[in-house]
N, C-alpha and C positions, 0 to 999 in steps of 0.2 A: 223451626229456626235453626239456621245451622248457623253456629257461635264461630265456627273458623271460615265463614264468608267474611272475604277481607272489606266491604265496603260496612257490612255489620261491626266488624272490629275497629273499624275509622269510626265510625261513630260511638261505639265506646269509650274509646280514645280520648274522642272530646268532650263526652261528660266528665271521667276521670279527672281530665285537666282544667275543666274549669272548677271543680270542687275545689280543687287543690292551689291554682290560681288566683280564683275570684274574680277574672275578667274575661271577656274576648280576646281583650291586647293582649293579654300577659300568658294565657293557652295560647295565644296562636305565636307568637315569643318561643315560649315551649316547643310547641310541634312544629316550629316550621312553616306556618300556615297562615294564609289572611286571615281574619277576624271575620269576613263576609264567609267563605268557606267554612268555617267552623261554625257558623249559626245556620248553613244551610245543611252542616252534615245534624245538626243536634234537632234542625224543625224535621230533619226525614226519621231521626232517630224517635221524636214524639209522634208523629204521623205512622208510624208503624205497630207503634205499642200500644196507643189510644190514650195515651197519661203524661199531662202535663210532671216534666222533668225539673224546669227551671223556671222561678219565676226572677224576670228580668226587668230593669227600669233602666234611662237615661246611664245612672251613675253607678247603678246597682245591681249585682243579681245573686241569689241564693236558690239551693238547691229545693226541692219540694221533699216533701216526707219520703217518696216512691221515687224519687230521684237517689236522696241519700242510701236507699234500700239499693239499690240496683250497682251504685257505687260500690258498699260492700260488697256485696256478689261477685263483682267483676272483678273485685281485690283478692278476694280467695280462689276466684278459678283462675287467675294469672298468675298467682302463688303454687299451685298445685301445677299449671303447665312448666313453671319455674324448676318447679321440684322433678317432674317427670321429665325437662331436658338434661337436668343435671343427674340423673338418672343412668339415662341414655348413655352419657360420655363418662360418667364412669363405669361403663361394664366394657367400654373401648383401652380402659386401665387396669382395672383389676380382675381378677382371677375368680369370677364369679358368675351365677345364672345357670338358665337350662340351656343344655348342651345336646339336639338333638343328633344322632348317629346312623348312618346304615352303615351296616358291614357286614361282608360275607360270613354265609351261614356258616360252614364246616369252621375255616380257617379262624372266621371272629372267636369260636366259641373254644376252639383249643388255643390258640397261640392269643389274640386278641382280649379274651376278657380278664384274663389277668392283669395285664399291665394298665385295663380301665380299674379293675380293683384297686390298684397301685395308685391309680392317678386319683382316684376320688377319698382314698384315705389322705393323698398330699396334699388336697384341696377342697378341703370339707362344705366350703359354698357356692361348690358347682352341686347340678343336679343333674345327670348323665338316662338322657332318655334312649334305647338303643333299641335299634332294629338288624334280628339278624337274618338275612335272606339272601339266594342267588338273583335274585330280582335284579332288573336295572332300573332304580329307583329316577326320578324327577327331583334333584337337589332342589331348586327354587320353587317348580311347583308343588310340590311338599313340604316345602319351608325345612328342609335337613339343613344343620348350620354345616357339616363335612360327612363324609364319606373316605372310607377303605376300598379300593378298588383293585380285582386281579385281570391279569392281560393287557390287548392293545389297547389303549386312548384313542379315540375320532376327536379330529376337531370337534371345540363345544366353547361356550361361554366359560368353563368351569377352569378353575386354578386350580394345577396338578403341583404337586413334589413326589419325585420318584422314590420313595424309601428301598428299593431295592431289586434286582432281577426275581425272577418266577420260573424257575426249573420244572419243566416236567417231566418224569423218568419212566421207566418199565421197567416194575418190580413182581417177582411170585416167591411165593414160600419153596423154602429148600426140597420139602413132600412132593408140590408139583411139577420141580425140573427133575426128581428122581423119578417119577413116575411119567413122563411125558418128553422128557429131552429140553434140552436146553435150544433156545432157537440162534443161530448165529449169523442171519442175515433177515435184515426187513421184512422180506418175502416168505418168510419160514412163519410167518407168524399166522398168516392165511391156513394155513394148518393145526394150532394151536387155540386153546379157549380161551377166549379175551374177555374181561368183562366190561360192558360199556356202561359209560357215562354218557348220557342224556343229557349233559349239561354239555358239556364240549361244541363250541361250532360246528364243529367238520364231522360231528357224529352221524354215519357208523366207520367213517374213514379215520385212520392217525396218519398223519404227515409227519415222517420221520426226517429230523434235518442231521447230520452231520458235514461240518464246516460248511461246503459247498454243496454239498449233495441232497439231493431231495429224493424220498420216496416212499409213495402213499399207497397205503393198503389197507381193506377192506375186512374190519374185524369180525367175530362173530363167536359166538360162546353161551354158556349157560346162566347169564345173571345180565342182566341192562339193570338201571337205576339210574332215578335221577336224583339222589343220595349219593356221596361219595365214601361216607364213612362206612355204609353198611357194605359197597364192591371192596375196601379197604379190610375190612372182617373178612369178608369172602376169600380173598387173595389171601390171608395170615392163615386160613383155615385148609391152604391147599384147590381152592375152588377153579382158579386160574391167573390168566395175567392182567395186571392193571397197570394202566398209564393215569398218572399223575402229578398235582404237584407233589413237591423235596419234603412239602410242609406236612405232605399228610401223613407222609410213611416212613420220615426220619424216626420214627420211636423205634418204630418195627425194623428199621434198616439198623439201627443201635444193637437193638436186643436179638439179631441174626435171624429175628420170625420172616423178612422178607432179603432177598438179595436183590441187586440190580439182572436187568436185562437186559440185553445189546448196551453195553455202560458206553461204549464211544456214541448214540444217537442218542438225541433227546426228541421231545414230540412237540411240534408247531413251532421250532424254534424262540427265537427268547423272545420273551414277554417281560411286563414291569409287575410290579406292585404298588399302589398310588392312592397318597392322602390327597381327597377333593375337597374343596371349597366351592361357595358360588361367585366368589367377588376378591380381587386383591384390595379393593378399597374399603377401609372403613372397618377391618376384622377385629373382633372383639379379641379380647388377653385371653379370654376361656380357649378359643379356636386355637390362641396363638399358643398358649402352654399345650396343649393336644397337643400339638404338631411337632412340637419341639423333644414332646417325649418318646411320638412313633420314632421321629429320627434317630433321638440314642436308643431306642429298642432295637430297631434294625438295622444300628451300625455293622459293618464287618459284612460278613457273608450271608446272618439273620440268625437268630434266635434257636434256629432248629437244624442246624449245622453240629455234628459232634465235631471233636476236639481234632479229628484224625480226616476231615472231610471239608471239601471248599467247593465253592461254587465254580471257581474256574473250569476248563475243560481236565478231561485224565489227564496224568501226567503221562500217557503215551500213547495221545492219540493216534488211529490210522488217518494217515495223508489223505484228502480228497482228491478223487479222481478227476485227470485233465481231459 
């Protein structure tokens, strides 16, 4: 029996109401309803269940023992669906419930999961499920209530806020440009150990952009991975050059373990960084505090910008060529 067939529900309906009435006239008063209609939904309703509901006279009618039984019944599961829509719309107010997450692996786990620590000591009845991976996950077919995402956006059903640009740079430890040269044009790089990342689109090529200028070359080196943190060690240890994001190797670029390379190009040109949802309509307060907090996280340039460094271009860059 399925209880939310609406023509099963109509005839519950009219039992409820004639309990509570005591007539045809005065249920069908109530509902809206003829009096003929309401004794045809209440004979389909006995005709179903095999148990006389009501017994009825001219002037008269009282419920049966298994009538009154089912009465209640219907009173406490319409109290409990009562309960579970009022439920519903308050988790569309308050700052509550499970909060399921993807977000990328490297970046979630150094710059990301702090400021969820942050968020789940401010909001102690959220419950913060998290997945951290390069995957490109299925928001709705996964049921994720948001996502963190780096790179371009494709058109999609999904609702973006852009929290920020996504730099990628060429950086080697100071050991490897004293031991191998410093490279000063795109093409010098074909010469030098690159270490690639597996994850990248356009891998084994970097598309180098400055302003207007394009140009792609063909890396090649002693380390591939599709780990960024482990080419990231690599690169800190002298191993060669990595192209990456700001996010990964601002520690390293702080504490002088990595410098920049070719500082006027960056690689794939600009990209975002983007909190997803599946729906504008309907977002729960839990989503909406998220969201609210990556955005003062990554007011300003981001999180992983030191005090002496911005995301803008050098301050003196070379002109692109006409």
């Amino acid at each position: 029996m399925n209880l939310l067939d609406s023509r099963h529900a109509d005839e519950l309906a009219v039992l409820v109401a004639l309990q509570e009435q005591g007539s045809f006239a005065a249920a069908g008063r109530a509902l809206l309803r003829h009096p003929s209609v309401l004794s045809k939904r209440l004979n389909a309703l006995e005709r179903r269940l095999g148990v006389r509901l009501v017994e009825r006279s001219t002037r008269h009618l009282h419920l049966t023992d298994e009538g009154l039984r089912l009465v209640e019944k219907v009173r406490q599961a319409s109290q409990l669906i009562a309960e579970a829509q009022d439920e519903a719309a308050q988790g569309a107010s308050q700052v509550r419930g499970l909060l399921r997450l993807a977000l990328p692996a490297a970046m979630g786990r150094r710059w990301l999961s702090p400021l969820l620590a942050q968020f789940a000591l401010a909001h102690p009845q959220i419950v913060l499920e998290t997945e951290y991976s390069d995957r490109f996950v299925d928001l709705v077919g996964e049921r994720f209530d948001a996502a963190v995402r780096i790179g371009r956006l494709a058109d999609s059903r999904l609702v973006a806020l852009r929290l920020g640009a996504h730099e990628r740079i060429l950086c080697a430890s100071p050991a490897y440009l004293q031991a191998h040269g410093t490279p000063l044009q795109p093409q010098d790089l074909e010469a030098h150990r690159c270490l690639g990342f597996t994850g990248l689109q356009s891998f084994p090529q970097w598309l180098l952009v400055r302003g207007e200028q394009r140009h792609t070359v063909v890396v090649r080196g002693p380390m591939v991975s599709n780990d960024s943190e482990s080419l990231l060690t690599a690169a800190a240890m002298g191993v060669g050059i990595l192209a990456g994001g700001h996010w990964l190797m601002a520690e390293h670029l702080e504490a002088g373990r990595l410098v920049r390379v070719l500082p006027g190009w960056r690689l794939d040109g600009s990209s975002g960084i983007y909190f997803l949802r599946p729906s504008a309509a309907y977002g729960s307060a839990a989503v909406a505090a998220l969201r609210h907090s990556l955005a003062q996280w990554f007011a300003g340039p981001g999180p992983w910008y030191g005090r002496h460094e911005r995301l803008s271009p050098d301050p003196s860059p070379i002109p692109a060529s006409r």
